[in-house]
C-alpha positions as semicolon CSV with decimal commas, in nm:
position;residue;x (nm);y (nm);z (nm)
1;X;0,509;2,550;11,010
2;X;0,325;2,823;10,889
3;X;0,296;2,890;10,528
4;X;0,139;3,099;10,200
5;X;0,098;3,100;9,870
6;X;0,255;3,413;9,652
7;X;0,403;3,456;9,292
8;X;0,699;3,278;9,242
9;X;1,017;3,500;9,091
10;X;1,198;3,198;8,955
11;X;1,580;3,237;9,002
12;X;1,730;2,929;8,940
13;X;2,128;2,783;8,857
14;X;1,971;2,435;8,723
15;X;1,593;2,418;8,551
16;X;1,415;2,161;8,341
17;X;1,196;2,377;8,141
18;X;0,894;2,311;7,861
19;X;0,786;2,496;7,608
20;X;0,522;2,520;7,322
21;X;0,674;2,670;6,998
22;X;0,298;2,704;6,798
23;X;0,183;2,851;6,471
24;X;-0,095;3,121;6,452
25;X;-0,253;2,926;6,234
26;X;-0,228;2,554;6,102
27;X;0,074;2,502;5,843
28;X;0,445;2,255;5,890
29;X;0,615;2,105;6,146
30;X;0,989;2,086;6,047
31;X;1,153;1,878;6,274
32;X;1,066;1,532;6,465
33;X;1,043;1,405;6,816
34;X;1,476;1,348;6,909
35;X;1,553;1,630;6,720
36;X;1,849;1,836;6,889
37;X;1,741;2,216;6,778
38;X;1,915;2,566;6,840
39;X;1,755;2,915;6,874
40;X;1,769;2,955;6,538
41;X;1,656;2,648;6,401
42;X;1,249;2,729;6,254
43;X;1,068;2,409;6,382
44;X;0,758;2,541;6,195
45;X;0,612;2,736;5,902
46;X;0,274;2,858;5,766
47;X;0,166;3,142;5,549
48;X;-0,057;3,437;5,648
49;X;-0,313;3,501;5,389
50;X;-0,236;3,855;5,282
51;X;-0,442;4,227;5,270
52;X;-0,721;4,282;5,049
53;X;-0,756;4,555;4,867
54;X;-1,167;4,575;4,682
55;X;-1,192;4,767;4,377
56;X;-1,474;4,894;4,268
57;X;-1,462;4,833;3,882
58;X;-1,828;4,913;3,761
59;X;-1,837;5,272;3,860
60;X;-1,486;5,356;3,746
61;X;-1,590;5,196;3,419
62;X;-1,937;5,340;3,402
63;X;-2,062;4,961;3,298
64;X;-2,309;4,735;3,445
65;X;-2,252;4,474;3,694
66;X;-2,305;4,220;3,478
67;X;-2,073;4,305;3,210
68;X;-1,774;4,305;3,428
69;X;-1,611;3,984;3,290
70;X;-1,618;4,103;2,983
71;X;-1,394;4,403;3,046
72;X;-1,168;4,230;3,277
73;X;-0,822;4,188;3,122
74;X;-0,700;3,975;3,445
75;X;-0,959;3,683;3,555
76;X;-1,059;3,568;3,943
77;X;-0,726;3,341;4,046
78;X;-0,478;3,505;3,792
79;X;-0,185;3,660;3,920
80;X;-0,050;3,973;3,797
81;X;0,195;4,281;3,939
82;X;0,170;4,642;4,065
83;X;0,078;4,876;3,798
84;X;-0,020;4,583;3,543
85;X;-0,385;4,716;3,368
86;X;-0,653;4,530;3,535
87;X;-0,929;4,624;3,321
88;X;-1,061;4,853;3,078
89;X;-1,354;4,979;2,893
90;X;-1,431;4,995;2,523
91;X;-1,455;5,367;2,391
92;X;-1,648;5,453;2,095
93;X;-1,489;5,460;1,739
94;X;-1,202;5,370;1,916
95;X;-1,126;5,712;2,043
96;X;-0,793;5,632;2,277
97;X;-0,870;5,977;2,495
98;X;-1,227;5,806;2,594
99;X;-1,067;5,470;2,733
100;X;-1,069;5,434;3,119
101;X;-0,796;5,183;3,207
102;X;-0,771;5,031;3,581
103;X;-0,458;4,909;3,669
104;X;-0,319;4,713;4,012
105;X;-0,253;4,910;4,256
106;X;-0,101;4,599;4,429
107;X;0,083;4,309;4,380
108;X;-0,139;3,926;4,423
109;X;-0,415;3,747;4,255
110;X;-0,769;3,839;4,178
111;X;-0,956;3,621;4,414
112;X;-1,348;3,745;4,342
113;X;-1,509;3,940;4,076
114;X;-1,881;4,020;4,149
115;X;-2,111;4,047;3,857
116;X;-2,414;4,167;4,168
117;X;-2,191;4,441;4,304
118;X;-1,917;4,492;4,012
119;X;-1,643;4,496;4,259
120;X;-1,304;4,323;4,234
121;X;-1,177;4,165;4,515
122;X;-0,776;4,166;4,498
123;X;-0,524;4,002;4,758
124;X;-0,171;4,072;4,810
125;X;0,089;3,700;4,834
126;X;0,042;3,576;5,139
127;X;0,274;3,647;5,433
128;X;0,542;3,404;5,515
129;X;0,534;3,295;5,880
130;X;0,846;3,130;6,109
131;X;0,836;3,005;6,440
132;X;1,157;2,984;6,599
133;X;1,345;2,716;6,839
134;X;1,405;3,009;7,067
135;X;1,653;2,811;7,301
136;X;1,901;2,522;7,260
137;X;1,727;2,200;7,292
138;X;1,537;1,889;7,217
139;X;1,202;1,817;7,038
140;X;1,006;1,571;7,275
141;X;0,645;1,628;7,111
142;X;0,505;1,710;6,781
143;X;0,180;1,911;6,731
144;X;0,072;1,773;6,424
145;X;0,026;2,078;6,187
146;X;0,056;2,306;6,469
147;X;0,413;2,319;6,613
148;X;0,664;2,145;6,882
149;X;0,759;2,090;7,224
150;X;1,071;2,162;7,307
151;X;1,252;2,085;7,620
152;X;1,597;2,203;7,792
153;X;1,784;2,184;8,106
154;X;1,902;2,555;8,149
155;X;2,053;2,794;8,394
156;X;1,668;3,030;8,403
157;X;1,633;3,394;8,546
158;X;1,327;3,582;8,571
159;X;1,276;3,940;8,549
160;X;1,039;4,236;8,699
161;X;0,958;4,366;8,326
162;X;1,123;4,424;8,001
163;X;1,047;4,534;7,645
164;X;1,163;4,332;7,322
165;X;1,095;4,005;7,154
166;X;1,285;3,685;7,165
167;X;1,634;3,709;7,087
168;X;1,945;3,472;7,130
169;X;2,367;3,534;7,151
170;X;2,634;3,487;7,346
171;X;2,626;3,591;7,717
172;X;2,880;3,854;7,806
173;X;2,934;4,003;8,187
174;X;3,032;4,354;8,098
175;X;3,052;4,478;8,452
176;X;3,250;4,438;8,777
177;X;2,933;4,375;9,014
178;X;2,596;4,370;9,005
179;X;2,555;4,748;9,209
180;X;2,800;4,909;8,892
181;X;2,601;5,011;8,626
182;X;2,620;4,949;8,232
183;X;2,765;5,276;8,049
184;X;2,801;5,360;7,704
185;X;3,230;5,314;7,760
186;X;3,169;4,975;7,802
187;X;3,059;4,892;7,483
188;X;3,265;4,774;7,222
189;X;3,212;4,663;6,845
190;X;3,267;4,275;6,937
191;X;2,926;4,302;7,157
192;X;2,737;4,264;6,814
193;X;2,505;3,997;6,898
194;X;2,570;3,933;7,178
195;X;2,337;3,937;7,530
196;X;2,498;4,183;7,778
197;X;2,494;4,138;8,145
198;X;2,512;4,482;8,348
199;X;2,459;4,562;8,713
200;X;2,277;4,829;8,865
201;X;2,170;5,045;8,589
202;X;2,151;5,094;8,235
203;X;2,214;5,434;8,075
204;X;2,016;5,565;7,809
205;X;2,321;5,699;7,627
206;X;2,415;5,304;7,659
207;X;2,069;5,208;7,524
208;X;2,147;5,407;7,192
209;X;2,483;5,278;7,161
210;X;2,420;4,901;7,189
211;X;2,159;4,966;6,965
212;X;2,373;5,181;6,718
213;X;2,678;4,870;6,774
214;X;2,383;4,560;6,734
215;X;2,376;4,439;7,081
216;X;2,079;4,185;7,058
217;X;1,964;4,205;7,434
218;X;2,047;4,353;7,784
219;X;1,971;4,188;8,121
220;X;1,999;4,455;8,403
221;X;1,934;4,568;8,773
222;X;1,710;4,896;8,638
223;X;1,676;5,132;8,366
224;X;1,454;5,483;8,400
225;X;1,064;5,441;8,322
226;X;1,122;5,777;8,171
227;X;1,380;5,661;7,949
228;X;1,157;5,349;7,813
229;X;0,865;5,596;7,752
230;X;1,069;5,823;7,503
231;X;1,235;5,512;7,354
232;X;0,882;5,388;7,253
233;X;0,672;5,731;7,198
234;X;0,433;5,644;7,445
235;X;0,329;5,499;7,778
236;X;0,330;5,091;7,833
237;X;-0,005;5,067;7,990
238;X;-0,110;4,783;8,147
239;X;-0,081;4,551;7,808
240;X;0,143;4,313;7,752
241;X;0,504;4,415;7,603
242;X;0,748;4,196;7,384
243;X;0,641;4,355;7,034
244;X;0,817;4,696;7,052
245;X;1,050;4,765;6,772
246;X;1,356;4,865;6,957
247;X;1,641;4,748;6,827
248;X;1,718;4,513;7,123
249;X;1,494;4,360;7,394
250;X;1,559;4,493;7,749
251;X;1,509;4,319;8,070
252;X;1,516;4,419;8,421
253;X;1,553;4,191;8,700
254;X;1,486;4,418;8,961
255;X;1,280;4,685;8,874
256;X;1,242;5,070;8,690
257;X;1,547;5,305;8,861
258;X;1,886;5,248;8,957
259;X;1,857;4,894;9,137
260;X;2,158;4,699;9,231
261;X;2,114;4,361;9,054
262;X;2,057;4,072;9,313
263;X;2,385;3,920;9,429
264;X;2,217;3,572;9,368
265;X;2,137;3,666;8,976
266;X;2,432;3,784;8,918
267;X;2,637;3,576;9,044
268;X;2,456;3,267;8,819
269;X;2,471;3,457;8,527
270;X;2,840;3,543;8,586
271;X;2,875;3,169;8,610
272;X;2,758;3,132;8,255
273;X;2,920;3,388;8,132
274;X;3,046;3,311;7,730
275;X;2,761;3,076;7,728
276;X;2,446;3,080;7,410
277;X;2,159;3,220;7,584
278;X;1,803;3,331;7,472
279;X;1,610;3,585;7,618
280;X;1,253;3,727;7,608
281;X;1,154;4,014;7,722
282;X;0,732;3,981;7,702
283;X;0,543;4,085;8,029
284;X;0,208;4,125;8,136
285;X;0,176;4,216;8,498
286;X;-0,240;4,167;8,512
287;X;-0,385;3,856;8,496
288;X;-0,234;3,540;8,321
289;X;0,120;3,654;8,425
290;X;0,403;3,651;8,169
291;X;0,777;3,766;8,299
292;X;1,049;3,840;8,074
293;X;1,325;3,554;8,138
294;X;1,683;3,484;8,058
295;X;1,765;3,082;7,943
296;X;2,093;2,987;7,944
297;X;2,121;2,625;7,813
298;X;2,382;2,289;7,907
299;X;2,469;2,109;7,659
300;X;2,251;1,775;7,624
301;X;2,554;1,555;7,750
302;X;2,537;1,720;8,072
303;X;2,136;1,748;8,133
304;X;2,099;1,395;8,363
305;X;2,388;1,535;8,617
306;X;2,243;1,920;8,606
307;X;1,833;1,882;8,630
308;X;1,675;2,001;8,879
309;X;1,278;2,048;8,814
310;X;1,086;2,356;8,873
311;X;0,726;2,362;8,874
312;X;0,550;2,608;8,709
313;X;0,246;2,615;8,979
314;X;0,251;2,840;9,255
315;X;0,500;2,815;9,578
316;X;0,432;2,785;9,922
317;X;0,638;3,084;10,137
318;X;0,793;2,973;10,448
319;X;0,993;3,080;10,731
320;X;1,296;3,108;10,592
321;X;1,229;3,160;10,234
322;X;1,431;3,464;10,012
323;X;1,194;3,732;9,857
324;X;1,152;4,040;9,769
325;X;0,922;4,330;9,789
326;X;0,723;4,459;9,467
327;X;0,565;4,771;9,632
328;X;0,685;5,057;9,835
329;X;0,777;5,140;10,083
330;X;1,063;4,909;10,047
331;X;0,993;4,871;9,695
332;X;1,301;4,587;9,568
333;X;1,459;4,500;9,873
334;X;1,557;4,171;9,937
335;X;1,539;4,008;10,285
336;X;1,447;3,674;10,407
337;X;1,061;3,526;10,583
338;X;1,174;3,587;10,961
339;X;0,763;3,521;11,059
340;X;0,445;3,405;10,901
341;X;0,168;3,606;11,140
342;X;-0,179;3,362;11,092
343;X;-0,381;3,665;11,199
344;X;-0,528;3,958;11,042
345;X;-0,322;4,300;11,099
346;X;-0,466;4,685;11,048
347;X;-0,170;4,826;10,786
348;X;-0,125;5,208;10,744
349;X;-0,415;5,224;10,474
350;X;-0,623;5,086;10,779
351;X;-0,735;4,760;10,589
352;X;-0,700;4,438;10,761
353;X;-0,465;4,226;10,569
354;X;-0,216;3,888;10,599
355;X;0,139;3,999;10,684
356;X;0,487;3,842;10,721
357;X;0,767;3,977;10,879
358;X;1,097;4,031;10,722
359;X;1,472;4,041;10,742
360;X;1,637;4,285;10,528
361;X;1,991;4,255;10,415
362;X;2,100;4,506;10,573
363;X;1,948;4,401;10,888
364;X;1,632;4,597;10,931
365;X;1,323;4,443;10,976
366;X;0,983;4,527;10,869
367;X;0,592;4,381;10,865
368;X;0,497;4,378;10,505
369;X;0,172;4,244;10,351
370;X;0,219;3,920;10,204
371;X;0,060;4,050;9,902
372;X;0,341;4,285;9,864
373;X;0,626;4,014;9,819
374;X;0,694;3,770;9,578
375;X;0,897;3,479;9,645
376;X;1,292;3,427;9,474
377;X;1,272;3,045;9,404
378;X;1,613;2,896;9,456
């Protein structure tokens, strides 16, 4: 049978999934290979050395490099606070108006003073850093100094894009279907928290109110790309998101509009609705692909009975298989392989390209490149 190779949009009821939790630099590893974690569980910490801040103490002084220890009141490794005098010089007949005094203008420790340039070096504490379980499950390596591996056997959803860190809460379906869309009347205080489930769209009047209310993620069909650009102050780019500052991480499943969710992702997440859930909303859509996801753990006691591996490498497309298109004309519709064509066709751009043919939902067919799809694992 005829087959290619195309990204894989992973859309799946039962996943084994892997992942590396791993400090920017070296520090502690927290837990132990066995360990049963939870999202909120830190697995590792290390501390980020902190600003500098140089001070140029000879010329404020009017001394010589050379003399500088002997005016310092605070010496290289001492600690001392904002505002505290650092050093000062020695008037004449001790005439108080003459003195020059320097004082922090920081919080830290003096970590050089220069007697060749006369300039203090100062540096703030250093900056505590966390790293997260993220999801529900267990430790099966350590990275020694590093961080953890953690595994889990979860219900896993990709996305199209979405802006956001990590985040973690209950799952809560707050619509009927997955073509209804997610208004701001649907929102109610006890969504604090929690990860929302909508359908076809996502209001920006919504977007403010789960914000306002505390919501700590939304998984949806669509939401405006004008809407994310005045929620941000700018336009995305081509970089990767999962930084922004928003007040709750958004992910889209299908795409930027008013997009029915897919029947087949909504109806799995509808399964788990009421379940713990983490979800990240990172993407980068050049090279090295990242997709925001949804992971919606079992509980350990029920991960022999409910695994079912998926492979991160790439998927062969068959006759047969679901997808769904990433580029117009028929930008997010869903259909199914009807015919793998080996040859070379002339498209409306008049390049020669590799195309499949497809069966829509609705029943229309169409020849579409096979770069233009990507594949819905099952």
């Amino acid at each position: 049978m005829a087959h290619a190779y195309t990204p894989g949009l992973r859309v799946a009821r039962r996943a084994h999934l892997s992942r590396e939790r791993t400090l920017p630099l070296k520090g502690d590893v927290l837990v132990k290979v066995g360990d049963t974690v939870r999202s909120e569980d830190v697995v590792a910490r290390t501390e980020l050395p902190g600003p500098v801040t140089i001070l140029n103490v000879v010329n404020q002084l009017g001394i010589e490099p050379r003399e500088i220890d002997d005016y310092m009141l605070v010496k290289e490794g001492e600690t001392f606070d904002k505002g505290q005098p650092l050093a000062e010089n020695k008037p004449l007949f001790g005439l108080s108006f003459l003195k020059t005094v320097i004082k922090a203008p920081i919080e830290g420790v003096v970590e050089n003073v220069s007697d060749i340039t006369g300039q203090v070096v100062l540096r703030e504490p250093p900056q505590p850093v966390e790293v997260f379980a993220y999801f529900d499950g267990r430790v099966t390596a350590v990275l020694p100094e590093e961080g953890v591996q953690i595994e889990t056997v979860a219900t896993f959803v990709q996305g199209i894009f979405g802006i956001g860190g990590e985040t973690w809460g209950d799952l809560k379906v707050t619509v009927e279907g997955p073509d209804r869309a997610l208004t701001a009347d649907k929102l109610k205080p006890e969504h604090r928290g929690k990860i929302l489930i909508g359908g076809c769209h996502f209001t920006r009047d919504a977007f403010d109110k789960a914000r306002e209310i505390g919501v700590a993620g939304v998984v949806v069909g669509g939401f405006h790309d004008q809407d994310v650009r005045e929620i941000l102050g700018y336009d995305l780019g081509v970089a990767i998101t999962g930084h922004e500052e928003v007040g709750l991480t958004l992910v889209m499943t299908e795409g930027f509009g008013s997009i029915p969710m897919a029947p087949k992702t909504f109806s799995l997440l509808q399964e788990r609705d009421g379940a713990r859930a983490a979800l990240s909303g990172a993407t980068q859509i050049r090279a090295g692909v990242i997709r925001p996801e949804i992971i919606i753990p079992y509980p350990q006691d029920r991960w022999e009975a409910e695994a079912d591996d998926v492979r991160e490498s790439a998927q062969a497309v068959r006759e047969g298989d679901h997808i769904r298109v990433i580029r117009e004309p028929y930008f997010g519709k869903l259909g199914t392989v009807k015919k793998l064509t080996p040859a070379l066709e002339r498209v409306e751009c008049e390049t020669k390209v590799r195309v499949l043919e497809v069966a829509f939902e609705d029943g229309s067919t169409a020849t579409v490149p096979r770069a233009n799809i990507e594949r819905i694992e099952d």
